[in-house]
KETOR-223087 format. One record per residue: residue in one letter; x, y, z of N, C-alpha, C, O in turn. Coordinates in Angstrom, 1 decimal, m for minus. Atoms other than C-alpha are relative to their C-alpha. Layout:
% residues N
<pt><kolba>A</kolba><n_east>X</n_east><n_north>Y</n_north><n_up>Z</n_up><ca_east>X</ca_east><ca_north>Y</ca_north><ca_up>Z</ca_up><c_east>X</c_east><c_north>Y</c_north><c_up>Z</c_up><o_east>X</o_east><o_north>Y</o_north><o_up>Z</o_up></pt>
...
***
This chain:
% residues 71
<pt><kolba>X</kolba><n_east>0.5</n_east><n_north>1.0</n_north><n_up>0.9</n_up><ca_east>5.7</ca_east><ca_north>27.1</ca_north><ca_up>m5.8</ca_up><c_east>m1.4</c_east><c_north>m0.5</c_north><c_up>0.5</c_up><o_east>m1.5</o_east><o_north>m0.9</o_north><o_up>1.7</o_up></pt>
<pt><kolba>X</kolba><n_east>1.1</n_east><n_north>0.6</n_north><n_up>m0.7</n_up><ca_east>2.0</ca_east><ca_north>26.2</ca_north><ca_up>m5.6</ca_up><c_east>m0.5</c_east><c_north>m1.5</c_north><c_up>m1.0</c_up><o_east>m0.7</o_east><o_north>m1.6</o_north><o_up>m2.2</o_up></pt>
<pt><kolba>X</kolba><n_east>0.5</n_east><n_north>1.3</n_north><n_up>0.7</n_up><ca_east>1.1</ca_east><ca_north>22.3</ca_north><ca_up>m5.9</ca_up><c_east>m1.2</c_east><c_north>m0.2</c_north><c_up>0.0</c_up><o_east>m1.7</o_east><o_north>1.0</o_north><o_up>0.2</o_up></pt>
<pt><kolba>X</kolba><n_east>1.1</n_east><n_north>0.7</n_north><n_up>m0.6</n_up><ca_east>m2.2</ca_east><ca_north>20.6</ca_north><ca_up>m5.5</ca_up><c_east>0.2</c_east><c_north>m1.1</c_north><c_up>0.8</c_up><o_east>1.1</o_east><o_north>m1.9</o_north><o_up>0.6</o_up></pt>
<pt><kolba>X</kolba><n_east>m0.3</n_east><n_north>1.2</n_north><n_up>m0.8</n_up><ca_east>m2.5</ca_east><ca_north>18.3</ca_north><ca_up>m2.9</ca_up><c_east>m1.2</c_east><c_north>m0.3</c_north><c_up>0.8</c_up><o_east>m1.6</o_east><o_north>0.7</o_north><o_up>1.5</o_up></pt>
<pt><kolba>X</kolba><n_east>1.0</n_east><n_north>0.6</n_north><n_up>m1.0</n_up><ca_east>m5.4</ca_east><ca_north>16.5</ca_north><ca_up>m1.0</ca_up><c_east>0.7</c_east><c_north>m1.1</c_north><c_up>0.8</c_up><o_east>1.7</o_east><o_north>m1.7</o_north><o_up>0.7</o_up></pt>
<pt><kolba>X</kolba><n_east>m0.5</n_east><n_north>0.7</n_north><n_up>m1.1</n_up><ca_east>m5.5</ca_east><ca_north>14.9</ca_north><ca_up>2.3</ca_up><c_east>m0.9</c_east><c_north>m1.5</c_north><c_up>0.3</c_up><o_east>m2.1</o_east><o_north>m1.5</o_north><o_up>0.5</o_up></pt>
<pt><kolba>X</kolba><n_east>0.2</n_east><n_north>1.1</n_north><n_up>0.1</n_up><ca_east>m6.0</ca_east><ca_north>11.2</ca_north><ca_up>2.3</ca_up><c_east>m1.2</c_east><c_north>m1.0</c_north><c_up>1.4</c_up><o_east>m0.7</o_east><o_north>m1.5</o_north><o_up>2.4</o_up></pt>
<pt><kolba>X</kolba><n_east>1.5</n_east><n_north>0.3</n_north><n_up>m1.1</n_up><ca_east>m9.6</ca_east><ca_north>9.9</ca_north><ca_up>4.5</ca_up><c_east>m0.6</c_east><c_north>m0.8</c_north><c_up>m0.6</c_up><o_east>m1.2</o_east><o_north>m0.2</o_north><o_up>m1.5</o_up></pt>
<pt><kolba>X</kolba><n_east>1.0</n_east><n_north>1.5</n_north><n_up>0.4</n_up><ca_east>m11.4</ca_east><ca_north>6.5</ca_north><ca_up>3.5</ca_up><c_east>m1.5</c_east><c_north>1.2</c_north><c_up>m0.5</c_up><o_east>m2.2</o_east><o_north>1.9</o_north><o_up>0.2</o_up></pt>
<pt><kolba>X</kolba><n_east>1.7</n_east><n_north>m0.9</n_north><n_up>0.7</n_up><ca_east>m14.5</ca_east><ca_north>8.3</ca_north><ca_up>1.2</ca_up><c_east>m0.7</c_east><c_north>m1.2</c_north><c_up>0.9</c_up><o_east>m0.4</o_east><o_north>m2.4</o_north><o_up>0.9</o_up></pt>
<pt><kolba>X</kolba><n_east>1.7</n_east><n_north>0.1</n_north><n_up>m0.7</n_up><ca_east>m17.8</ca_east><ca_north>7.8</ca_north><ca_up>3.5</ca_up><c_east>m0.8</c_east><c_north>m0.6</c_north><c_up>m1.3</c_up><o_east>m1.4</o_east><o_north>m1.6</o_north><o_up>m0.9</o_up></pt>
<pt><kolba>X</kolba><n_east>0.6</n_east><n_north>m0.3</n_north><n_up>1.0</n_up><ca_east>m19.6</ca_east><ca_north>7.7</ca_north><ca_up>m0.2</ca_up><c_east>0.5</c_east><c_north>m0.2</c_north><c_up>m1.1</c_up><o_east>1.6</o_east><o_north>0.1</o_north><o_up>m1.4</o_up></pt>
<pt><kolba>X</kolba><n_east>m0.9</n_east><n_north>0.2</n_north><n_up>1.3</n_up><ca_east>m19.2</ca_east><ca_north>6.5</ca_north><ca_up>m3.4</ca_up><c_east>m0.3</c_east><c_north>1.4</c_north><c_up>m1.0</c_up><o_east>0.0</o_east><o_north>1.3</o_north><o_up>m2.2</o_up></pt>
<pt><kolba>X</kolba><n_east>m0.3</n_east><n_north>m0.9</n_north><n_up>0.9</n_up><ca_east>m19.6</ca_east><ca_north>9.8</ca_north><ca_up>m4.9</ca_up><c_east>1.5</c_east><c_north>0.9</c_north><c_up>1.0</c_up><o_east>2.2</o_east><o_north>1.8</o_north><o_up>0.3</o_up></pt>
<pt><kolba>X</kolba><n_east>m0.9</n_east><n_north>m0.5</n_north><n_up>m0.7</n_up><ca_east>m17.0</ca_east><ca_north>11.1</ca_north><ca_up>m2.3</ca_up><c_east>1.6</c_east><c_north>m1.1</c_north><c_up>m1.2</c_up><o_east>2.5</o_east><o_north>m0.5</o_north><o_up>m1.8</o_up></pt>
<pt><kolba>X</kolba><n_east>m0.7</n_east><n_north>0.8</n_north><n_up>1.0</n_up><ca_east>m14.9</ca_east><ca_north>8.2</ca_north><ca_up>m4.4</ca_up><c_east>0.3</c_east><c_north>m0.1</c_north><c_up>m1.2</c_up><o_east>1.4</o_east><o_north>m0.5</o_north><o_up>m1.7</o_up></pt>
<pt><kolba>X</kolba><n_east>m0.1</n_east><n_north>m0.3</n_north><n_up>1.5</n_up><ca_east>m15.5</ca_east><ca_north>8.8</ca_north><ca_up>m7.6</ca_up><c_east>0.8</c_east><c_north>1.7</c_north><c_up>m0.3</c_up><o_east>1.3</o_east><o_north>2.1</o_north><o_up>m1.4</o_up></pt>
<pt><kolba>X</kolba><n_east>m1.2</n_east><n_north>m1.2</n_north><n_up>0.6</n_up><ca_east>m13.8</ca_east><ca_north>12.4</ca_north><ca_up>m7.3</ca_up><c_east>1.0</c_east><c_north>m0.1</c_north><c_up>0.2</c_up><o_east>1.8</o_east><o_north>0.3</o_north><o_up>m0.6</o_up></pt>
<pt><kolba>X</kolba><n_east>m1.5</n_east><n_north>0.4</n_north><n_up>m0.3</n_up><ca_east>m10.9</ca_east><ca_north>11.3</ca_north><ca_up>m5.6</ca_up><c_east>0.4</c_east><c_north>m1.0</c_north><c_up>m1.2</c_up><o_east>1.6</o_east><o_north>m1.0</o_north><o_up>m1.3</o_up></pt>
<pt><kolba>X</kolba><n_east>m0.1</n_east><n_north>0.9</n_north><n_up>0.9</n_up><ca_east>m11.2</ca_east><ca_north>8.3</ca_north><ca_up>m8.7</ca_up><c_east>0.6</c_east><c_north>1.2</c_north><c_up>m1.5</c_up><o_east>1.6</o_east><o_north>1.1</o_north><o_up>m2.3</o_up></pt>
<pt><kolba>X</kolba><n_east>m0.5</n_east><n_north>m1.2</n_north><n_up>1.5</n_up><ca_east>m11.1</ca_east><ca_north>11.6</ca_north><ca_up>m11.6</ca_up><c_east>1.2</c_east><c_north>0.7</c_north><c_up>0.6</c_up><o_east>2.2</o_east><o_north>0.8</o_north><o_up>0.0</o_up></pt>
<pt><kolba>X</kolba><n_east>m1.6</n_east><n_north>m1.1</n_north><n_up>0.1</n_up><ca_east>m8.5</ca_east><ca_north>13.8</ca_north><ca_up>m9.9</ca_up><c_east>0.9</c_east><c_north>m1.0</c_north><c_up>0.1</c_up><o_east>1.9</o_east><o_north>m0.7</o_north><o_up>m0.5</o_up></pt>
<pt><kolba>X</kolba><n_east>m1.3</n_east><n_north>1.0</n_north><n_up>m0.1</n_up><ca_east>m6.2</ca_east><ca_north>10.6</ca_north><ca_up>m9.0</ca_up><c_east>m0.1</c_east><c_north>m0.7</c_north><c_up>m1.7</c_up><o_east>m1.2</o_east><o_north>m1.1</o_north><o_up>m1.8</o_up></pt>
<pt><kolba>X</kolba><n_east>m0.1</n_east><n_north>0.9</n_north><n_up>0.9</n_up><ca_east>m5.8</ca_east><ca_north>8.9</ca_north><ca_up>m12.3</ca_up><c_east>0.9</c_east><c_north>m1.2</c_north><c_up>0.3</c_up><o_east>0.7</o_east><o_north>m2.3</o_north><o_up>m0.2</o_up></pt>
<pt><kolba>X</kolba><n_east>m0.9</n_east><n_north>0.9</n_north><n_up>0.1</n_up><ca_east>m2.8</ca_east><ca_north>7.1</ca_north><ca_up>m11.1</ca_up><c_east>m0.7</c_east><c_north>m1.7</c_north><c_up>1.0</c_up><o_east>m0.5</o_east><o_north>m2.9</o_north><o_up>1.0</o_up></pt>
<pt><kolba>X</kolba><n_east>1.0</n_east><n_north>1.2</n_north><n_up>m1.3</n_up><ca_east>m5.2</ca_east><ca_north>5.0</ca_north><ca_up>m8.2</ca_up><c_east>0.2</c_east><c_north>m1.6</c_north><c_up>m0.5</c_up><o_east>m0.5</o_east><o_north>m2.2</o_north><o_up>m1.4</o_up></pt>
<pt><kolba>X</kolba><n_east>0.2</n_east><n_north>2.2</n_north><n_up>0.3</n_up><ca_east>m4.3</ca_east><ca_north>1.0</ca_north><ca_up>m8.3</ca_up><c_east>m0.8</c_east><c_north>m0.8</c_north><c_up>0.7</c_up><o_east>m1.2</o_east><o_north>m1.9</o_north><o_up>0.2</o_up></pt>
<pt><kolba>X</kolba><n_east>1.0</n_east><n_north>0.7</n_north><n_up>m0.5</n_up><ca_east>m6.3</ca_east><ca_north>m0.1</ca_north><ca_up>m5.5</ca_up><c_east>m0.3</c_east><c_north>0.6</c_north><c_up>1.4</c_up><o_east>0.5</o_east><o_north>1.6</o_north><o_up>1.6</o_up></pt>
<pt><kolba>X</kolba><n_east>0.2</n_east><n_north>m0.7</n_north><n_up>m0.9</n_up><ca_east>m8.0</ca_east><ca_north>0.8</ca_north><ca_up>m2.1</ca_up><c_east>m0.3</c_east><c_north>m1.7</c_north><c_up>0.9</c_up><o_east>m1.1</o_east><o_north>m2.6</o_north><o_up>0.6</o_up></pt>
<pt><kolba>X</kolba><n_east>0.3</n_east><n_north>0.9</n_north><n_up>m0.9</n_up><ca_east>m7.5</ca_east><ca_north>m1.9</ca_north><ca_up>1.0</ca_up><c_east>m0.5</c_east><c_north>0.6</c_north><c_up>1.3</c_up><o_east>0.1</o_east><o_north>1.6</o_north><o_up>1.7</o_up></pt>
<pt><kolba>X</kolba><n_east>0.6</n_east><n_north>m0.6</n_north><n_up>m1.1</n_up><ca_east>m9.5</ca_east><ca_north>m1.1</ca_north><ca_up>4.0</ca_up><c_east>m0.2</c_east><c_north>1.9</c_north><c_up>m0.3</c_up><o_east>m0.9</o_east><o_north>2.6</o_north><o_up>m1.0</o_up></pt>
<pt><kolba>X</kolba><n_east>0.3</n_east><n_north>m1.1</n_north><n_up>0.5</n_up><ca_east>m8.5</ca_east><ca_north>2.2</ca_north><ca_up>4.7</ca_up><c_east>1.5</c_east><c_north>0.8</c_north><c_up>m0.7</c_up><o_east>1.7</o_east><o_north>1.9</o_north><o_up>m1.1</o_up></pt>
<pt><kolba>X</kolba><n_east>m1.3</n_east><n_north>m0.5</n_north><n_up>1.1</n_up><ca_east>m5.1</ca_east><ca_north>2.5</ca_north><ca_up>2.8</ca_up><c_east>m0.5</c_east><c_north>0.3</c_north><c_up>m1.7</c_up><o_east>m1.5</o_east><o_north>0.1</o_north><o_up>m2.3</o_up></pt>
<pt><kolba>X</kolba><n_east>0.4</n_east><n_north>m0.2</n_north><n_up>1.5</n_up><ca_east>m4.9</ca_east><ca_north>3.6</ca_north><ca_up>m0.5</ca_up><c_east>1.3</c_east><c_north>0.0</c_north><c_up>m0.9</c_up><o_east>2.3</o_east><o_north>0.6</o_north><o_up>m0.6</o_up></pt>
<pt><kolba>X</kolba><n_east>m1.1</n_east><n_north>0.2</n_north><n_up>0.4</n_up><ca_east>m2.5</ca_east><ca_north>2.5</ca_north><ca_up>m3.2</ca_up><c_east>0.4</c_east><c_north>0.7</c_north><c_up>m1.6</c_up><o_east>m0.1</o_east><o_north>0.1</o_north><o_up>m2.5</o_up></pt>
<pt><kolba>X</kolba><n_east>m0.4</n_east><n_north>m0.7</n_north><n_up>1.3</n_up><ca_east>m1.1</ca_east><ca_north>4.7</ca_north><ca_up>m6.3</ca_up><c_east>1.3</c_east><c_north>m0.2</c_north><c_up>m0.3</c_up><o_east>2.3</o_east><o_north>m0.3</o_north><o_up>0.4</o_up></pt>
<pt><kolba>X</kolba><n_east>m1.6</n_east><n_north>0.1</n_north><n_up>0.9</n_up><ca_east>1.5</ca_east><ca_north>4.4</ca_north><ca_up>m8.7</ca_up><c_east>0.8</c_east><c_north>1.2</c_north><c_up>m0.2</c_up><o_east>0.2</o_east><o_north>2.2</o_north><o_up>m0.6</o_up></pt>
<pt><kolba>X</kolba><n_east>m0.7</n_east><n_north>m1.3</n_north><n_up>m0.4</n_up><ca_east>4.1</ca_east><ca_north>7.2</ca_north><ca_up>m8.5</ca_up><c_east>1.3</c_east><c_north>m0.1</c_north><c_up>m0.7</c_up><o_east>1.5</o_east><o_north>m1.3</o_north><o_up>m1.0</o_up></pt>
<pt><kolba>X</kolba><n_east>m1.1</n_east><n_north>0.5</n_north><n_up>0.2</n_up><ca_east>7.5</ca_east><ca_north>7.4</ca_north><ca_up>m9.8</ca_up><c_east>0.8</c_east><c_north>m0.8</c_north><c_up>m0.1</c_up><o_east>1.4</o_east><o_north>m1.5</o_north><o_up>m1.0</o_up></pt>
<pt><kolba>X</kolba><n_east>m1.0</n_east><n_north>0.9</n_north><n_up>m0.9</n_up><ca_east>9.4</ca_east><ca_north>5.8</ca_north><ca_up>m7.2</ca_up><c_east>m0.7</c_east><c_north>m1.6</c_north><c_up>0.0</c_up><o_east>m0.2</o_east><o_north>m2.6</o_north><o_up>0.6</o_up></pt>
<pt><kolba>X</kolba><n_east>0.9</n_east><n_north>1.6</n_north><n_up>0.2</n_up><ca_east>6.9</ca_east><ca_north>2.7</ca_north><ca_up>m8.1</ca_up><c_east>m1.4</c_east><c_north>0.2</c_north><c_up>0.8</c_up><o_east>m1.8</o_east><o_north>1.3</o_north><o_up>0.8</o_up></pt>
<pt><kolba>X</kolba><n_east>1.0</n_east><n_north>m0.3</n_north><n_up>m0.8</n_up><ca_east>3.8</ca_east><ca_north>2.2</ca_north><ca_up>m6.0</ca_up><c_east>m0.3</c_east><c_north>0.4</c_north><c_up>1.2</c_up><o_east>0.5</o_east><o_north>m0.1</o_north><o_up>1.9</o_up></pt>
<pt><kolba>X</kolba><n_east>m0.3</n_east><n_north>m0.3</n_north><n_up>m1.4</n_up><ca_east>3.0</ca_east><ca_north>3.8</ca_north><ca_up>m2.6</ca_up><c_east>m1.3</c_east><c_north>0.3</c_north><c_up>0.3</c_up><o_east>m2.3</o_east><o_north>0.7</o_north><o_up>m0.3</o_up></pt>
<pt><kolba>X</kolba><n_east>1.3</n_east><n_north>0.3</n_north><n_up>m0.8</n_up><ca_east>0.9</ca_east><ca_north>3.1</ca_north><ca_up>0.1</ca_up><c_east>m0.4</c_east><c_north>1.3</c_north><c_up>0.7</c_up><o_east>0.5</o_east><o_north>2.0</o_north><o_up>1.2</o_up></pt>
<pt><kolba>X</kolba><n_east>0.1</n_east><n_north>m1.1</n_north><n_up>m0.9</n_up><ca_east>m1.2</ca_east><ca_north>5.9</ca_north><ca_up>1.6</ca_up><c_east>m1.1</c_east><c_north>m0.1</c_north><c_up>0.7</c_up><o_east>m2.2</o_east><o_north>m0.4</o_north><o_up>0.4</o_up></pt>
<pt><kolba>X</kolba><n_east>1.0</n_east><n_north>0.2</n_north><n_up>m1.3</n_up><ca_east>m2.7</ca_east><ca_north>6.2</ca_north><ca_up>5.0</ca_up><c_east>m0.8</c_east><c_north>0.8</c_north><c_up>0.1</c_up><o_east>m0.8</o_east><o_north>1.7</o_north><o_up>m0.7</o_up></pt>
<pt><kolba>X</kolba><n_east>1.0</n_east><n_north>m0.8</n_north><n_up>m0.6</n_up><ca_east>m5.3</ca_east><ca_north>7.9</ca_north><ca_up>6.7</ca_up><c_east>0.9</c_east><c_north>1.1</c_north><c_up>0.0</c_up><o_east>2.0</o_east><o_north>0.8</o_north><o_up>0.1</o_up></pt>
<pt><kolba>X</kolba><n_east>m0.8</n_east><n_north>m1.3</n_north><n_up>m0.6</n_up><ca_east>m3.8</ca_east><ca_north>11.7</ca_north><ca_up>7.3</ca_up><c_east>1.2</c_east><c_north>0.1</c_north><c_up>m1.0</c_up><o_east>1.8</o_east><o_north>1.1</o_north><o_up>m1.0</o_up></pt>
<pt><kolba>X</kolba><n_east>m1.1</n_east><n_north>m0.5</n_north><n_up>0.8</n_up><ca_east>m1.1</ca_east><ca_north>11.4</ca_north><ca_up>4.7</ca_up><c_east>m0.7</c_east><c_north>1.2</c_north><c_up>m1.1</c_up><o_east>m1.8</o_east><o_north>1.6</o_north><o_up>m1.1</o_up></pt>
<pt><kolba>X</kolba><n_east>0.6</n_east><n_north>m0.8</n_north><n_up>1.0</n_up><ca_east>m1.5</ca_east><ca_north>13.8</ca_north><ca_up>1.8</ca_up><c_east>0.5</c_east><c_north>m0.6</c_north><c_up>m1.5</c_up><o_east>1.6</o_east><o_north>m1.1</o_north><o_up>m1.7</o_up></pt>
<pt><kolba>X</kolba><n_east>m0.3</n_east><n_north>0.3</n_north><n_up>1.4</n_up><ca_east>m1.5</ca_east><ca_north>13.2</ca_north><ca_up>m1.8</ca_up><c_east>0.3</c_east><c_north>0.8</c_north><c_up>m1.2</c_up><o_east>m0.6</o_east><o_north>1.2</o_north><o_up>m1.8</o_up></pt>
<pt><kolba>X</kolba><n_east>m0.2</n_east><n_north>m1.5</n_north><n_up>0.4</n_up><ca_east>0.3</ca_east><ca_north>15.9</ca_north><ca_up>m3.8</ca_up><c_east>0.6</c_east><c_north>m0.5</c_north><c_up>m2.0</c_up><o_east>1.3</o_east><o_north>m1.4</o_north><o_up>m2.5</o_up></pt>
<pt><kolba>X</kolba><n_east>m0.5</n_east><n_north>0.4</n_north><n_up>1.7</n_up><ca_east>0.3</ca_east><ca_north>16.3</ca_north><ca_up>m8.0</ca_up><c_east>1.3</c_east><c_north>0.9</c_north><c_up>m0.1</c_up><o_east>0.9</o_east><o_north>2.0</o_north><o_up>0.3</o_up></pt>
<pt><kolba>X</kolba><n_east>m1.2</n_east><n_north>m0.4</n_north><n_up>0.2</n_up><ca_east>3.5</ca_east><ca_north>17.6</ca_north><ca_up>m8.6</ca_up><c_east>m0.2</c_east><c_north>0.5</c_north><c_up>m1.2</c_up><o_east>m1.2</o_east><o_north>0.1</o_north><o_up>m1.8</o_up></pt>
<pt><kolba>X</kolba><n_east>m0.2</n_east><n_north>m0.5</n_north><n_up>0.9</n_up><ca_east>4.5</ca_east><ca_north>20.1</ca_north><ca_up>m11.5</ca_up><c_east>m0.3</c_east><c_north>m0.4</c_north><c_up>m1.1</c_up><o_east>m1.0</o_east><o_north>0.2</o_north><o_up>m1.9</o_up></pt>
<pt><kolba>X</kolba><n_east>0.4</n_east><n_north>0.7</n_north><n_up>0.5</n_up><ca_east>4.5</ca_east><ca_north>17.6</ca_north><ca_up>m13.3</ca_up><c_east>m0.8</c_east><c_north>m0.6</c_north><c_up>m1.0</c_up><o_east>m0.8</o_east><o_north>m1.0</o_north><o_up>m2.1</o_up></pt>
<pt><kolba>X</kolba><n_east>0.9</n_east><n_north>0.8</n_north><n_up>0.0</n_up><ca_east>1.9</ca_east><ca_north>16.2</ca_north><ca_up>m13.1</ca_up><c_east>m0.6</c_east><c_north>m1.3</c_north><c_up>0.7</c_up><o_east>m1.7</o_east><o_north>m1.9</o_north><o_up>0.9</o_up></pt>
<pt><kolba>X</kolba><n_east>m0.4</n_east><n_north>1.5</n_north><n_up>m0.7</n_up><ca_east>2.9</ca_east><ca_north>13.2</ca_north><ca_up>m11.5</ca_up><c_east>m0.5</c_east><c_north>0.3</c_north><c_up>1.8</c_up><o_east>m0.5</o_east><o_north>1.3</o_north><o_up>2.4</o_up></pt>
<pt><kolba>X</kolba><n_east>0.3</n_east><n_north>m0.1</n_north><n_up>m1.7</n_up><ca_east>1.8</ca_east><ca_north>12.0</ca_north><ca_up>m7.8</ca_up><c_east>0.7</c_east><c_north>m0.7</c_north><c_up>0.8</c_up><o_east>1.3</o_east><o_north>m1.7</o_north><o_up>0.6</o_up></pt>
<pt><kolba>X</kolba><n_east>m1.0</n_east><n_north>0.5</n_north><n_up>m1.2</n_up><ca_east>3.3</ca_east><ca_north>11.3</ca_north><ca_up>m4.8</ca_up><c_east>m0.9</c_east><c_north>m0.1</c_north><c_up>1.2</c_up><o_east>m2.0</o_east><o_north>0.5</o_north><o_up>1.3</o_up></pt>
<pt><kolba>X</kolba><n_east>0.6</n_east><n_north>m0.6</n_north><n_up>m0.9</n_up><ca_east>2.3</ca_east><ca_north>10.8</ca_north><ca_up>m1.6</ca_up><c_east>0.8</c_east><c_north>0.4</c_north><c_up>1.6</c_up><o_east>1.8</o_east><o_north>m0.3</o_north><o_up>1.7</o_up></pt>
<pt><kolba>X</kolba><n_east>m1.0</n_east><n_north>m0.8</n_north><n_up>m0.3</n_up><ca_east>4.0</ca_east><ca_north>12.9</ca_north><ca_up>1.6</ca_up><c_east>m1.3</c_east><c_north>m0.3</c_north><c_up>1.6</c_up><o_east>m2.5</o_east><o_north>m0.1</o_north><o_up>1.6</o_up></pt>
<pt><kolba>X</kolba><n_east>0.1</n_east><n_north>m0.1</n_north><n_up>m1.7</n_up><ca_east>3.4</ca_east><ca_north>12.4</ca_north><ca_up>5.8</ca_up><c_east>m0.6</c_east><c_north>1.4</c_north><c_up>0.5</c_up><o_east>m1.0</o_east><o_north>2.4</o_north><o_up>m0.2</o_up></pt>
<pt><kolba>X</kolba><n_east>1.2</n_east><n_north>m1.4</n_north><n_up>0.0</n_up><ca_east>1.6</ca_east><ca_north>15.0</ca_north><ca_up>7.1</ca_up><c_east>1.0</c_east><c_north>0.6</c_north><c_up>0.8</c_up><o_east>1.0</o_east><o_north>1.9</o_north><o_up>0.6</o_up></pt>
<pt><kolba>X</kolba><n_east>m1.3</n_east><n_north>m1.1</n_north><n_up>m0.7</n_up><ca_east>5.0</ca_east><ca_north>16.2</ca_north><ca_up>9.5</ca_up><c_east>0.3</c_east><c_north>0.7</c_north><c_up>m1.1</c_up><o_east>0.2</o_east><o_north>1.9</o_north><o_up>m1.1</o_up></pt>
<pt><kolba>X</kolba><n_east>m1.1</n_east><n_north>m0.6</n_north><n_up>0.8</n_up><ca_east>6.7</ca_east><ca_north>16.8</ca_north><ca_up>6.5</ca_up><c_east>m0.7</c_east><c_north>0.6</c_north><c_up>m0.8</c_up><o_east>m0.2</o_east><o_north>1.7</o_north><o_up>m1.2</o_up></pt>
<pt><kolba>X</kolba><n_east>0.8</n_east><n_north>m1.4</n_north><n_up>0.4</n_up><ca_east>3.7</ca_east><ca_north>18.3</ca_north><ca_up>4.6</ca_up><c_east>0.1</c_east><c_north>1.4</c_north><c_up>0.9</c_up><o_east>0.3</o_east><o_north>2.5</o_north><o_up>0.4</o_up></pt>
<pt><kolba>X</kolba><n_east>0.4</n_east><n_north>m1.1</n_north><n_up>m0.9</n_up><ca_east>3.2</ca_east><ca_north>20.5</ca_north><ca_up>7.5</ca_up><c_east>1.6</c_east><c_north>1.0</c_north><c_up>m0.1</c_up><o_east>1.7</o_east><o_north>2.2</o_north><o_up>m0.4</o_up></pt>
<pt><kolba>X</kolba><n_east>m1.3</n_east><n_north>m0.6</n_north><n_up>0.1</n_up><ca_east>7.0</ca_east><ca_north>21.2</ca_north><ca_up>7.6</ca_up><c_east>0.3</c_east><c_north>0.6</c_north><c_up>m1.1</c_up><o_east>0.9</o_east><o_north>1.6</o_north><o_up>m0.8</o_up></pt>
<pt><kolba>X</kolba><n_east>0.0</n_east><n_north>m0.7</n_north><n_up>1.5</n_up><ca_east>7.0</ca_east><ca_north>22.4</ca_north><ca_up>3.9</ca_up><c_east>m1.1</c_east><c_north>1.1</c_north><c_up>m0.5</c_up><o_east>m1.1</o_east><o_north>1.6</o_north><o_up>m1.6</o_up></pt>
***
């Protein structure tokens, strides 16, 4: 099965922001350097190095980088 998924890094640049803004639609807010989206399971916080994966779906999640890595 192939998903999409990007890897979660505070944008340097507001155009670095604005793409991660179009491919995320689900995006509710950005504190420092967390980043907060709505997903399923309700909202979830994502760190530096986590990854952010669109599911079949369509729908997003976001997933630890062991267990990316592990999968």
């Amino acid at each position: 099965m192939v998903v999409e998924a990007r890897q979660w890094q505070k944008p340097q640049t507001k155009e670095e922001l604005a793409e991660w803004l179009r491919w995320l639609p689900s995006y509710i807010g950005l504190l420092d350097y967390q980043l907060s989206i709505k997903t399923l399971e309700g909202v979830m916080l994502v760190e530096p190095g986590d990854w952010v994966i669109r599911g079949r779906s369509g729908k997003f999640y976001s997933c630890k980088p062991y267990i990316f890595e592990a999968t």
